[in-house]
N, C-alpha and C positions, 0 to 999 in steps of 0.2 A: 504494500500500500504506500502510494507516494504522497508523501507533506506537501500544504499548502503554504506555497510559498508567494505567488502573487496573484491578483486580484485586477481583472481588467475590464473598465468599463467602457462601452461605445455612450456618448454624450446625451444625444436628442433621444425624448421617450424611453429610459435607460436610467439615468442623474437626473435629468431634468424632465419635468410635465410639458413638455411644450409639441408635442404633435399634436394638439389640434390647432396650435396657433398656425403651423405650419399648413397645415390644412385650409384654413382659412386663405393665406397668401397665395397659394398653386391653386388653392380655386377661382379667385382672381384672374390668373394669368390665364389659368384654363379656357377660362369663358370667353376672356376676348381672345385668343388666340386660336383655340380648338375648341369652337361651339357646336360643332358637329360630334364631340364627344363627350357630352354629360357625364360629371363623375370621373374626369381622368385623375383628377388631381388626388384620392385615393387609389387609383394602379400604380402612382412612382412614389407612392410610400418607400422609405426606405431607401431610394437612390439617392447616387451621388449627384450633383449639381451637373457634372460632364456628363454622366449617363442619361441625365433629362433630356438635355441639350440633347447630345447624338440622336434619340430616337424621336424627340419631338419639336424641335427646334432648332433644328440644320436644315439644311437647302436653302428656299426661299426666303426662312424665317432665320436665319445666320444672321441677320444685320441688326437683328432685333437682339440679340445675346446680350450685348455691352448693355443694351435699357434695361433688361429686366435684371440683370447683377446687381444695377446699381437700386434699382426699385428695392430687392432683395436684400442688399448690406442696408439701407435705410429702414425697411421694417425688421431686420433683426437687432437694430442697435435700440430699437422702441420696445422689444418683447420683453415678456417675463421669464426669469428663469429661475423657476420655484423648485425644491428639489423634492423628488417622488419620496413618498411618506417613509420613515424610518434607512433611510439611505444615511444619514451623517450617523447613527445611530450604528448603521452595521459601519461603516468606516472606520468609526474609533475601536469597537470589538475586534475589526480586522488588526487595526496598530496593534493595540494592546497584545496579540496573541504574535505581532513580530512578522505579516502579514504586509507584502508591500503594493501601492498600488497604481493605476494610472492610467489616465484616460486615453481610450485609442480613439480620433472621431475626423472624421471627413469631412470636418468642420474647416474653415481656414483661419490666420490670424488675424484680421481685422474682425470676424465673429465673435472670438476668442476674449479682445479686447471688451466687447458688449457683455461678455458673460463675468468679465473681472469685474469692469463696472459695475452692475447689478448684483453681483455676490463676490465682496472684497476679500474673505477668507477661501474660495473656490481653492488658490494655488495650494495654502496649507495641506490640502485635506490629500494630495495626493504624491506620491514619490518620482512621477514622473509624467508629461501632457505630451500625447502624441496626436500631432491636424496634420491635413493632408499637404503640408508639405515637407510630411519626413518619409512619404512613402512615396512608392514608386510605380507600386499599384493598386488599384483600389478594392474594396469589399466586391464582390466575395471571392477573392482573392487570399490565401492568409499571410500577405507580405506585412500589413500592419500586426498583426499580435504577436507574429515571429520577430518582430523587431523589438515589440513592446518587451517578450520576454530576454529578449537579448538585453536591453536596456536596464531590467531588473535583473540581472541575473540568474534567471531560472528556465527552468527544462520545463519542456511544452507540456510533460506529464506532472508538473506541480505548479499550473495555472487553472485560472478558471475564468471564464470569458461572461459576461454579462450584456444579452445583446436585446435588440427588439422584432429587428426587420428581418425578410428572408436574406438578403447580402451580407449582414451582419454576420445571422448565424450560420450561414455556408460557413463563413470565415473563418468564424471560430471553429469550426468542424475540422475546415482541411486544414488548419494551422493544426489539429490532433490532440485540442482539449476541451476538457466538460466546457461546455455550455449552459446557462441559466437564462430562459427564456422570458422577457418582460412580458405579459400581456398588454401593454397599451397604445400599441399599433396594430397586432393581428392578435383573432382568438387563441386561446389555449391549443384549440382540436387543430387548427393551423399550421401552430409551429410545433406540435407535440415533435413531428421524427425530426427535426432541428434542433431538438434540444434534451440536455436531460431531465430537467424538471423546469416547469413552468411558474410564474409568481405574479401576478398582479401590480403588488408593491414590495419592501422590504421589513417590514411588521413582523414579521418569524422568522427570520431569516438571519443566523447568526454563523461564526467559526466552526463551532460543531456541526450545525447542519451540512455548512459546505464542504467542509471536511472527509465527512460521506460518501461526497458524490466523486472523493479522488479511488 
């Protein structure tokens, strides 16, 4: 049985309650850009910003990328970024047991910035922040968690990934560690074979439980 040695979390829907605000903004863009497709802005749950783009906003729509970035860095320097219930709670159980941790997120540095702003102890809480520009490929990919464990010094068999989306939890999969599945992006029944145990929030969820799941 291998020790937990670190702790990795993806950002959006994960740390933070903010997919529906996101929600809100792609449905925005959705409507006036692809009104032909009701509801898209629930199918790119969970992508990366490039992956949008490429599938829904290339070609024609290329000229328009630079507007909606900047629409995008201006509503997320306005968002909330409130942390999913009992998350600083398992953070400090995770220290205390010598447990290291750090966020992996697809997020960029100017986002980054908006979320220091909004929660000034954010940096304390973790041993190391990884956005996408320390990676070189994105979810679901597992070049980010492999580096995240490079970074922490730990073997892929004594981490454990905390994710929401399906890209995420590929990720964490083919990177070749447990996975804890957030429900507040997709249901439980969902992501069940993406993951090993699912959670809503972090309210029971402590060292020992996770511990378990190495």
């Amino acid at each position: 049985m291998s020790t937990l040695k670190a702790a990795l979390f993806d950002l959006d829907g994960v740390v933070f309650d903010t997919e529906p605000q996101y929600t809100v903004f792609w449905g925005s863009q959705c409507r006036l850009y692809h009104p032909e497709r009701p509801g898209l802005e629930h199918e790119i749950k969970g992508q990366t910003l490039t992956q949008i783009y490429d599938q829904w906003f290339s070609g024609p729509l290329l000229s328009e990328q630079p507007i909606i970035t900047e629409r995008l860095n201006n509503y997320e320097s306005q968002m909330h970024y409130d942390y999913i219930e009992g998350f600083e709670r398992l953070i400090a159980d995770l220290h205390a047991h010598g447990v290291k941790t750090a966020v992996v997120t697809s997020s960029n540095l100017p986002k980054m910035q908006a979320v220091y702003r909004y929660q000034p102890t954010f940096q304390q809480l973790f041993d190391a922040i990884l956005t996408s520009e320390d990676f070189e490929r994105s979810k679901p990919d597992p070049d980010c968690y492999l580096k995240a464990a490079e970074r922490l010094g730990a073997q892929t068999d004594e981490c454990i990934v905390f994710e929401d989306s399906f890209n995420g939890l590929r990720s964490g999969k083919a990177a070749k560690m447990k996975v804890v599945g957030l429900t507040t992006t997709n249901p439980a029944e969902s992501i069940r074979a993406l993951s090993d145990i699912q959670i809503s929030d972090y309210r029971y969820m402590d060292f020992n439980q996770l511990s378990s799941l190495l």
